[in-house]
Structures are given as structure tokens and as C-alpha cells.
C-alpha positions, 0 to 999 in steps of 0.5 A, a space after each residue: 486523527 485528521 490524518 487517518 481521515 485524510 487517508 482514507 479520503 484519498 483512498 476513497 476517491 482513488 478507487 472511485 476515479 478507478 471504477 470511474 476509468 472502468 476497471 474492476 477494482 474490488 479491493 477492500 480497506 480496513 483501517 486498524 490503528 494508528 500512532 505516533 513515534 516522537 523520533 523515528 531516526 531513519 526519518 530524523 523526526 516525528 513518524 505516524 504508524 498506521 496498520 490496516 487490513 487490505 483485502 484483494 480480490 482475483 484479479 485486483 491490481 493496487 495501482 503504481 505507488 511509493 510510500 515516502 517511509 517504510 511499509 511492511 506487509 504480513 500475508 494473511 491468505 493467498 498468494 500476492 504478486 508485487 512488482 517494482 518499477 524495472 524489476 522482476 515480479 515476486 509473489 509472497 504467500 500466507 505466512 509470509 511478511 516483506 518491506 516496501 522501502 521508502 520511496 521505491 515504486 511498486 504495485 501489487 496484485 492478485 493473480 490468483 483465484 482466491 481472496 488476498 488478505 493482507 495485514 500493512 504498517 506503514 512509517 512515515 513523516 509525521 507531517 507528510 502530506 499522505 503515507 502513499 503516493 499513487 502514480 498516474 502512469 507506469 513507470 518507465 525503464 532505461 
């Protein structure tokens, strides 16, 4: 559970250096569950799974990050935009599910005027320091 905890510290301090920069951020976390593989083999190791809910509202912007295992996204409502470092941006509806790979760096966002709603499970080494890692700039392109 010191995990989870730690988690949901990070989250927390990273919405309120957000807020703090000024920008409207009134995305929402709600942790479900979490568990433990005793040997995931894409990983070569133990794995921590953590599901949770996160809610984005018109306009919310989920900052550049990576994830250092897999996530997997169910979109519950709306309509979500990602966007991957150097690439083109996809948006995922209701009823649709994607993967975010290992170490590949994303952001997501809604765009539209709606309420967001999505379901997330993360993978990841069991003794990583944090399922996600945030960015401090955008990435850049060759």
C-alpha cells in the first residue's frame, strides 16, 4: 500500500504545481485497486497493477508523461484526445479501449465539451520508483 500512497502524493503535488503555473486543471482521480504479479514476464519480474478511474473535464490537458510498464485505457464517456511525442493525435470514444506502451511519451486530453471518463490499469515494475513519470517540458522532434 506504501505504493498507492506514494502515487496518489505525486498526483497530488503535480495537480497543485499546475494549478500553481496557472493553468485550468480540473482533472479528477479516483483510485480503485491495486495488486501484485509475482512474475510478469515482459517486465523479467515482480509487477504492481493499479486500476483507477480518471475523470477529465472540457478542456483538461494530462500533462507529457511515459509509464515505465504497459497502461491500458477503457473510455467510458466522451470523447479523449492522445497525443504522442512526434506523432499525429488520435481520439478514442465511449466504448473504446487502447494501450499506452512502455516508456512511450504521451499526453491526453479533452477536447471536447463533455465530461471525460476513463477506466486505466497500469503494469509495472514492482519496485519502480512511480507507475508514471511526468515531463517537465514537451518533447521535441527531429
Amino acid at each position: 500500500m506504501r505504493t498507492v500512497a506514494t502515487n496518489r502524493v505525486r498526483l497530488a503535488i503535480l495537480l497543485c504545481t499546475i494549478a500553481a503555473a496557472g493553468t485550468a486543471f480540473a482533472i479528477s482521480s479516483d483510485f480503485k485497486y491495486t495488486g501484485t504479479i509475482p512474475l510478469y514476464d515482459p517486465i523479467g519480474g515482480p509487477a504492481s497493477v493499479e486500476v483507477f478511474e480518471l475523470t477529465l473535464q472540457p478542456g483538461d490537458v494530462f500533462p507529457w508523461h511515459f509509464h515505465p510498464g504497459p497502461a491500458f485505457v477503457v473510455v467510458q464517456q466522451g470523447t479523449i484526445t492522445e497525443q504522442h511525442a512526434c506523432k499525429r493525435p488520435r481520439s478514442w470514444s465511449a466504448g473504446a479501449a487502447f494501450q499506452e506502451l512502455p516508456n512511450e511519451i504521451h499526453q491526453v486530453m479533452n477536447n471536447g465539451t463533455s465530461p471525460v471518463k476513463l477506466y486505466v490499469t497500469l503494469i509495472y515494475p514492482k519496485f519502480a520508483d512511480a507507475d508514471t513519470v511526468f515531463l517537465n517540458n514537451s518533447p521535441t522532434c527531429n
